[in-house]
Structures are given as structure tokens and as C-alpha cells.
LODRENVO-248759 format. One line per field, with one value per residue (C-alpha): residue number from 1; residue in one letter; x, y, z negated. Coordinates in steps of 0.001 Angstrom, whole numbers. Example, Ala and Ser with C-alpha at 12.3 -4.5 7.8 and 13.67 -1.06 7.14 Angstrom:
<kolvos>
n = (1 | 2)
res = (A | S)
c1 = (12300 | 13670)
c2 = (-4500 | -1060)
c3 = (-7800 | -7140)
</kolvos>
This chain:
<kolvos>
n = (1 | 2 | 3 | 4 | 5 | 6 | 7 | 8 | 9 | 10 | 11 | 12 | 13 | 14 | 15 | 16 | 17 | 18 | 19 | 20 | 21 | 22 | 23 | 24 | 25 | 26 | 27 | 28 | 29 | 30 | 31 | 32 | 33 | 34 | 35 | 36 | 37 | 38 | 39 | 40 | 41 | 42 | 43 | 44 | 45 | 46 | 47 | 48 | 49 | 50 | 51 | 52 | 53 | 54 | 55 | 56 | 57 | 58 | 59 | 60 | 61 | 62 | 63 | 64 | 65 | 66 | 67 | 68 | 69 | 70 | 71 | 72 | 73 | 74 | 75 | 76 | 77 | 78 | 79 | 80 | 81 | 82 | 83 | 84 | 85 | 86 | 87 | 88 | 89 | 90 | 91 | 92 | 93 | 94 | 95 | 96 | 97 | 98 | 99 | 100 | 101 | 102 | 103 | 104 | 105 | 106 | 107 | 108 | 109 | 110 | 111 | 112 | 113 | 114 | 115 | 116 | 117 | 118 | 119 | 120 | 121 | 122 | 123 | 124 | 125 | 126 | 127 | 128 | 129 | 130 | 131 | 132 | 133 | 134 | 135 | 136 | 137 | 138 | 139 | 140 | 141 | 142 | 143 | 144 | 145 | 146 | 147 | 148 | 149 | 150 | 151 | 152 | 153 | 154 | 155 | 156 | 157 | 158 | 159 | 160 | 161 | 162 | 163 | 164 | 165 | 166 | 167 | 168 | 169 | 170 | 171 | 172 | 173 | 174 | 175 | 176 | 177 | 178 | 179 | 180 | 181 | 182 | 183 | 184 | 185 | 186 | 187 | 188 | 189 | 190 | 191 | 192 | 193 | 194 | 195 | 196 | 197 | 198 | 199 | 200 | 201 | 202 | 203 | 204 | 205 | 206 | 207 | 208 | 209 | 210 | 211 | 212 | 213 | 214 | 215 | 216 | 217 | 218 | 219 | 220 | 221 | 222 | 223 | 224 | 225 | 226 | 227 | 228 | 229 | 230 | 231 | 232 | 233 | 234 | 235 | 236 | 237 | 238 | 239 | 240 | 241 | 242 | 243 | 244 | 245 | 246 | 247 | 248 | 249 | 250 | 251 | 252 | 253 | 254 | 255 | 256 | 257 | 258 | 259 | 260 | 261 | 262 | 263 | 264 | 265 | 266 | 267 | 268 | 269 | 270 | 271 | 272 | 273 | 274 | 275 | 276 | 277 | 278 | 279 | 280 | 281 | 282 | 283 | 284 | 285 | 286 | 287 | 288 | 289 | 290)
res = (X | X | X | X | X | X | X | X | X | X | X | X | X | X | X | X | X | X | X | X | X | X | X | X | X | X | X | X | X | X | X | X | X | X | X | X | X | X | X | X | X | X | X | X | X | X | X | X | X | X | X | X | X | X | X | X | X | X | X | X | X | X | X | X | X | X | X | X | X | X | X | X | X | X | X | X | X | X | X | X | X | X | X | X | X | X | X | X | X | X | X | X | X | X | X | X | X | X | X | X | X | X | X | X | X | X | X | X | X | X | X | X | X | X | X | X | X | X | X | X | X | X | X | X | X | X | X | X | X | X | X | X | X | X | X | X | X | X | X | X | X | X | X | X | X | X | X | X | X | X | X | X | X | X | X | X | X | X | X | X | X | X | X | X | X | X | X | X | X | X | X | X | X | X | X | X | X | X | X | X | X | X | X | X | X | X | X | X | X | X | X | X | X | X | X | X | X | X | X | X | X | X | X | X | X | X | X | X | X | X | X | X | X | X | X | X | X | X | X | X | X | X | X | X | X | X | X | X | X | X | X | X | X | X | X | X | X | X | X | X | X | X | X | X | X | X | X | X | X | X | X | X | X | X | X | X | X | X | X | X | X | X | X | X | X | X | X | X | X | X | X | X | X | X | X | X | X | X | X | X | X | X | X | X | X | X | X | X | X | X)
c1 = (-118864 | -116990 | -115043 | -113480 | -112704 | -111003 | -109032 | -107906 | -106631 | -104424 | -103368 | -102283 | -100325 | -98639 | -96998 | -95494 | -91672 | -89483 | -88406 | -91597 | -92747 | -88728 | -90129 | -93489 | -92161 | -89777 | -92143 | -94538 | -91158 | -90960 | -93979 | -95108 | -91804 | -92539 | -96327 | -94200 | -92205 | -94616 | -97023 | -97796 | -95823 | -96643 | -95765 | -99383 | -101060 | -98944 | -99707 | -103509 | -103610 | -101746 | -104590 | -106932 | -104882 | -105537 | -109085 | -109651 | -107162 | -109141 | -112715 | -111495 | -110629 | -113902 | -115981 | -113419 | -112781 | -110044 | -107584 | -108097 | -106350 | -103744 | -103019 | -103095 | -100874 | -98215 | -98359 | -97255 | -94628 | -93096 | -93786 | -90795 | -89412 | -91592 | -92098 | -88069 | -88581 | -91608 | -90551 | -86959 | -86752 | -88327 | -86394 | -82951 | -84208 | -84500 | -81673 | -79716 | -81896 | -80637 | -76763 | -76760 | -78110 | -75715 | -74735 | -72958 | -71373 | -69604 | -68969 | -67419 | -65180 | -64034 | -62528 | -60937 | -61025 | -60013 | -56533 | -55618 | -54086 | -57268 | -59479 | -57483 | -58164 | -61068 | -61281 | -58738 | -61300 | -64238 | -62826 | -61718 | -65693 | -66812 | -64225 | -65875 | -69170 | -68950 | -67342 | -69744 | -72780 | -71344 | -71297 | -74395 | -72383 | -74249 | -72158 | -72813 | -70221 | -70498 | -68700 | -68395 | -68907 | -69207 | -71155 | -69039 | -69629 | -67251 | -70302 | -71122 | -67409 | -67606 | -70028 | -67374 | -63742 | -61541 | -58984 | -57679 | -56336 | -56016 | -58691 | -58498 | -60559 | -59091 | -59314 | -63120 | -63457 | -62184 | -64157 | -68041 | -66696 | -69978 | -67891 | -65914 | -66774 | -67095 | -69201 | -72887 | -72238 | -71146 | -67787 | -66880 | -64615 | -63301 | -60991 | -60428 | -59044 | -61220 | -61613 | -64224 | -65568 | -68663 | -70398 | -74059 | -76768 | -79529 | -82293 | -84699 | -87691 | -89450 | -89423 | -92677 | -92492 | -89553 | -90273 | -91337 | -89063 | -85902 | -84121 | -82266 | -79506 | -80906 | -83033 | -79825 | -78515 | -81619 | -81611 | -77788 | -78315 | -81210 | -79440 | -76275 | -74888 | -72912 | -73645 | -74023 | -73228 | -75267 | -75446 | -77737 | -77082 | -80010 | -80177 | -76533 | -78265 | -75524 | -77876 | -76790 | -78416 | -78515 | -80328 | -83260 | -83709 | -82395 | -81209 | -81007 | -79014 | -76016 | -73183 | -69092 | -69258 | -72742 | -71286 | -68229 | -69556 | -72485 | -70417 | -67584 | -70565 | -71613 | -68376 | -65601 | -67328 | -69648 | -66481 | -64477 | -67050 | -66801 | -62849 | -62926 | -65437 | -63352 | -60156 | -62145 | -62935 | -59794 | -58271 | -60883 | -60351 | -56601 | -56992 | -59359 | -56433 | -53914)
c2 = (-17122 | -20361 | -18941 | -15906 | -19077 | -20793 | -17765 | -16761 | -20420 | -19712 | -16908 | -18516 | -20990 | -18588 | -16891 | -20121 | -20425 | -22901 | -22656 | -22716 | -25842 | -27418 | -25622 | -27593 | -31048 | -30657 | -29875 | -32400 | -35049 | -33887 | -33799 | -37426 | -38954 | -37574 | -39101 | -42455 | -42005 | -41534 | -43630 | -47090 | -45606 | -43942 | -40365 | -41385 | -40887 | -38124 | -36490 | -36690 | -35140 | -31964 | -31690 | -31670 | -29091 | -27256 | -27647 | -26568 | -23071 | -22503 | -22842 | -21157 | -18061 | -17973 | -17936 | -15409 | -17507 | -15411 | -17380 | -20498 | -18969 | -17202 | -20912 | -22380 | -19727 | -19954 | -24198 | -23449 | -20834 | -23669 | -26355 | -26789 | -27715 | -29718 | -31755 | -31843 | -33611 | -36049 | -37119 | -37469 | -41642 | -40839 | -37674 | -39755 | -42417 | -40387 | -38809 | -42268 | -42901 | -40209 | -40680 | -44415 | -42807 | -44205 | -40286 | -40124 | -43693 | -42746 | -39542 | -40933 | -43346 | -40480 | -39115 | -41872 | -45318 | -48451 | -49376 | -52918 | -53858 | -52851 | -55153 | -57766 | -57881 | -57220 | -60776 | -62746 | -61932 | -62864 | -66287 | -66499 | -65843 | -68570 | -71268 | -70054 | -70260 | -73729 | -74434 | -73229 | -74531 | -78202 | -77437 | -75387 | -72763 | -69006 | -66278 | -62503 | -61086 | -57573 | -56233 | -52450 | -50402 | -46198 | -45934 | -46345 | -48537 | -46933 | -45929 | -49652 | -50572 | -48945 | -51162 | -53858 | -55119 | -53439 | -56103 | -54444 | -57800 | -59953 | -62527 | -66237 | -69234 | -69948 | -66607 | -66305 | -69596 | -68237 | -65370 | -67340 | -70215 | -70553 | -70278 | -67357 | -63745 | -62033 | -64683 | -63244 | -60194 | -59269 | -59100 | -56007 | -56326 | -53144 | -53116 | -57046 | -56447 | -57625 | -54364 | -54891 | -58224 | -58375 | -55370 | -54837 | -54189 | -52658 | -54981 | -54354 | -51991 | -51678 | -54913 | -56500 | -59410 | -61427 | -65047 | -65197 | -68343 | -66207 | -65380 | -62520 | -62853 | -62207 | -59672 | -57456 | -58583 | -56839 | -54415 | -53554 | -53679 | -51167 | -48519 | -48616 | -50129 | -53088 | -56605 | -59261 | -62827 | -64574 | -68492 | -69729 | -71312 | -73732 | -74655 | -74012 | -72533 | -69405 | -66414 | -62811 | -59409 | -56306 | -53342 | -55126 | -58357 | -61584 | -64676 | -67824 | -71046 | -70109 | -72856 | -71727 | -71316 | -69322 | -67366 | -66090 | -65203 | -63552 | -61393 | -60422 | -59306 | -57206 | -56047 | -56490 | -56018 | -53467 | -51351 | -52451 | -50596 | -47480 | -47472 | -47133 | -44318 | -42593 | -43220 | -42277 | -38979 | -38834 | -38506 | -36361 | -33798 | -34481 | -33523 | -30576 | -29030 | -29334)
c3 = (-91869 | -90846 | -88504 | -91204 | -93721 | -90804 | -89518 | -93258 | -93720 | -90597 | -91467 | -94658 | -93075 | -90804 | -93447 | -94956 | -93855 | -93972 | -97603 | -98514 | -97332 | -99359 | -102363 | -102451 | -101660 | -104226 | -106618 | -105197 | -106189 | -109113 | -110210 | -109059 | -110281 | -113933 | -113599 | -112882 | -115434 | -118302 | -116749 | -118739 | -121430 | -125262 | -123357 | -121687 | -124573 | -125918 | -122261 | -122813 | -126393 | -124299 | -121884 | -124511 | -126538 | -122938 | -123286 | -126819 | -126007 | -122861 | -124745 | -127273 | -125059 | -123126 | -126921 | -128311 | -131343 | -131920 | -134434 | -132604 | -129735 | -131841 | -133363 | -129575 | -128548 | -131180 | -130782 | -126898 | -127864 | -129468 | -126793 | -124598 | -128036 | -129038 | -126183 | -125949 | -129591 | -129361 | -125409 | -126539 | -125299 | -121985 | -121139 | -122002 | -119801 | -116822 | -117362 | -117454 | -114483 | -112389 | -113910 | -111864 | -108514 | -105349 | -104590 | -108318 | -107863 | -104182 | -106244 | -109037 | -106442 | -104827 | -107441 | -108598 | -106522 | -107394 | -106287 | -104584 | -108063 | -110063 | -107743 | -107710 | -111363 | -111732 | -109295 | -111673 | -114560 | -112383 | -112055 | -115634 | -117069 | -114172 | -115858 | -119442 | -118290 | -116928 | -120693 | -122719 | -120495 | -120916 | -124430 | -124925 | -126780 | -126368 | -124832 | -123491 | -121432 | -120073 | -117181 | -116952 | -113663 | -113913 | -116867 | -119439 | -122620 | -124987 | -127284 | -127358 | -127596 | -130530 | -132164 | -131945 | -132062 | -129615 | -128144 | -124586 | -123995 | -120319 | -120034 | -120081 | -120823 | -124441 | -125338 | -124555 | -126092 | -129575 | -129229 | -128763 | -130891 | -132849 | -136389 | -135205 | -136449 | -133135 | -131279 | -132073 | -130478 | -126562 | -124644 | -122731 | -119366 | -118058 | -115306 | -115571 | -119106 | -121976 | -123826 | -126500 | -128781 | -131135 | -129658 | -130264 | -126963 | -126623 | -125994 | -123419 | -123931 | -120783 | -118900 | -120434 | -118147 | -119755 | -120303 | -123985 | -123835 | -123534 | -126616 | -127972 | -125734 | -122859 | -124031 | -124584 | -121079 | -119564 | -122001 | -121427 | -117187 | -117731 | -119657 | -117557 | -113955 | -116011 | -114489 | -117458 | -117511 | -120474 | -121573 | -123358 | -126670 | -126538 | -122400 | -121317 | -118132 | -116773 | -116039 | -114538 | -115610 | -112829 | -113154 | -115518 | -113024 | -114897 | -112058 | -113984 | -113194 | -111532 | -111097 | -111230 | -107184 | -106766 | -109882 | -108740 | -105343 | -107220 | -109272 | -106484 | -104588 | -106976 | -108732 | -105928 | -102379 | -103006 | -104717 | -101474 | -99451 | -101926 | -101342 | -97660 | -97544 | -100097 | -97752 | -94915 | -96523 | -97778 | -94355 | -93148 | -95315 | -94819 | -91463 | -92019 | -93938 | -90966)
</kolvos>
């Protein structure tokens, strides 16, 4: 009796190929990753109440209660929308999720890299937020600056003043001068220009760990580096302490030096690396052709 179970589990396995065994660990990924997605989360909840739906339809099939299935049955007919609807938040978070991966940012640098002059200002404005910082800390004056990678911002551009003017130390100044119209909202850098003033962030949603001593400010820093790859510089109003925001981590107390080598690293260097794997590409395909 053993030995039949045994040999019709190997026989079993011998008819599994290759593409089998891709097609269940992709479904084993995808599975777990949506079980980590939901997990801690309202979808939780809103997960359960579906597996008890399940129970009632599958009771109600093996009784023969006959319009409680037809009811169950029409509710699932309906419940890719449904669930499209109710899991809305979750499903746009993955998505965003899966929009920052590294294989769409060397991607997106392919296809169009930064040149020597774009870096270059993208370090001049680097500098130029350092100087500000160090300004407003010394006075204690609250500012949010955001600097754009991939994802564009122009959604939360939009919520603002568009400027699309070079940066300097005055100008910033005027704009988080506490009086000043634009200073309660954020600062948008793309491509070392200042492109956007009094713009409104998300604030965060998922990190429940924040120090309840933080304020609003850097609540929209985290919540701003956890929707999108921008890095955010934020000073507090009532501390002066200079803080960055990357992908939902907040690093407090940074000084002008640790501050500028803390955001070429992230903003300069890393898109340095991007540029010569493009070029290298580039050449290889170059090459390829000939």
C-alpha cells in the first residue's frame, strides 16, 4: 500500500518539467508578496470577511439552500470589481512599489541619462540647499525641500507655484521666510532647477514608528520618500536640527559637510554609476550593430 503511494508520487514528479517548476515559484512570489502586502493592514480584515463569504457559499452548496448560492454566486461575478474598488490604496501602493524597482531606474537611465552638464547641476543645487539649511537651522526657520529622481512630481507640482528658476540661498530664503505665502508648503528641485514652491505632500501612512515628537513636516518628508524615489531635506521649525527622508527612513542631525556628501551620494554618485552602465551598453550595442 505504501509502496503504490510512493511510486504514484514519483511518477508525479517525473512528469513535472522545467516550466513547471518557473510556474509554481512564481506563483509561490506572488502569492506570499500579496500576504505581505495586506498583512498588518485594513485589507486584513477586508481579506477575512472574503474567506468567510467562502465559507457561507460553500455551506450553502453542500445544504442546497439554493438562493443563498445564487446570491454568493452573483457577489463573485462581480468580485474582481469589487475588490479592484474596496483594495484601491493597497493595489496603488504596490503598483508604486514595483514602479521604483532598480531594473525600471537603469531602464529609465538608459533611455535618457544624465549628461555631464545636468550633474553638475544637480551638484551646484546640492550645495546651494546645504548653505540654506545651515541658515535656517541657526535661525530655527522650518523648511521642506524635495529633490526629484525618476518618479516624477508634476502631480504634486501642481499643488503649488511653479517657478523653474536656478537655485540660490536668497531665493530659498524668500521662499520659507515664515511671513511669505509659499513657505508652509514644500520646494521641488528637478534637474538642479527649482521647479515648484508651496506644494502640498503626502504625509506618511504606513510608517507607524515615527517619533510622536516629529511634526507635520516630517511626516510629509516620509510620506513623500515612500510614495516616490525623491530624497527630502526637512528643518525643523522648532529644533533647527537638518534631517533627510529616503525611501520612508528619516536621518536626523546632519551638519552642511555630512549633508552635502549625504545627498551627492544619493543624488550624484549613484546616477554616475547609472551613466556608465548606460554608456557601456551603449557601446555594446554599438558594436553589435557593426
Amino acid at each position: 500500500m505504501i509502496g503504490e503511494w510512493i511510486n504514484s508520487v514519483l511518477a508525479v514528479f517525473r512528469t513535472i518539467q522545467l516550466n513547471d517548476v518557473i510556474d509554481i515559484l512564481a506563483v509561490t512570489f506572488i502569492v506570499f508578496n500579496l500576504f505581505k502586502l495586506i498583512r498588518e493592514t485594513r485589507a486584513e480584515q477586508l481579506l477575512k470577511g472574503v474567506v468567510m463569504l467562502l465559507a457561507v457559499y460553500l455551506v450553502s452548496i453542500i445544504f442546497g439552500l439554493t438562493m443563498m448560492t445564487g446570491l454568493m454566486r452573483l457577489l463573485f461575478e462581480f468580485s474582481v470589481l469589487i475588490i479592484a474598488i474596496v483594495f484601491q490604496p493597497e493595489i496603488r501602493k504596490a503598483l508604486e512599489r514595483l514602479g521604483k524597482t532598480g531594473m525600471w531606474k537603469y531602464f529609465n537611465i538608459i533611455k535618457s541619462g544624465k549628461t555631464d552638464e545636468e550633474i553638475e547641476a544637480i551638484n551646484r543645487a546640492i550645495v546651494v540647499v546645504a548653505d540654506a539649511s545651515v541658515v535656517f537651522s541657526s535661525s530655527k526657520t522650518g523648511a521642506l525641500i524635495v529633490f526629484e529622481r525618476d518618479v516624477k512630481l508634476s502631480d504634486i507640482a501642481d499643488t503649488g507655484t511653479v517657478l523653474n528658476s536656478d537655485p540660490s540661498v536668497a531665493l530659498l530664503g524668500n521662499i520659507f521666510f515664515n511671513k511669505a505665502p509659499l513657505h508652509d508648503g514644500a520646494t521641488i528641485i528637478r534637474g538642479g532647477k527649482i521647479y515648484a514652491s508651496g506644494c502640498i505632500l503626502p504625509l506618511t501612512s504606513k510608517n507607524k514608528d515615527v517619533d510622536s515628537s516629529l511634526g507635520t513636516r516630517h511626516r510629509a518628508a516620509i510620506g513623500m520618500s515612500e510614495v516616490s524615489d525623491a530624497i527630502v531635506v526637512v528643518v525643523s521649525e522648532e529644533t533647527g536640527s537638518v534631517s533627510v527622508a529616503n525611501n520612508g527612513n528619516l536621518t536626523q542631525d546632519f551638519d552642511r559637510e555630512t549633508l552635502v556628501s549625504h545627498l551627492q551620494g544619493l543624488l550624484v554618485d549613484d546616477t554616475k554609476v547609472y551613466v556608465k552602465k548606460a554608456i557601456r551598453q551603449k557601446r555594446k550595442e554599438n558594436k553589435d550593430e557593426k
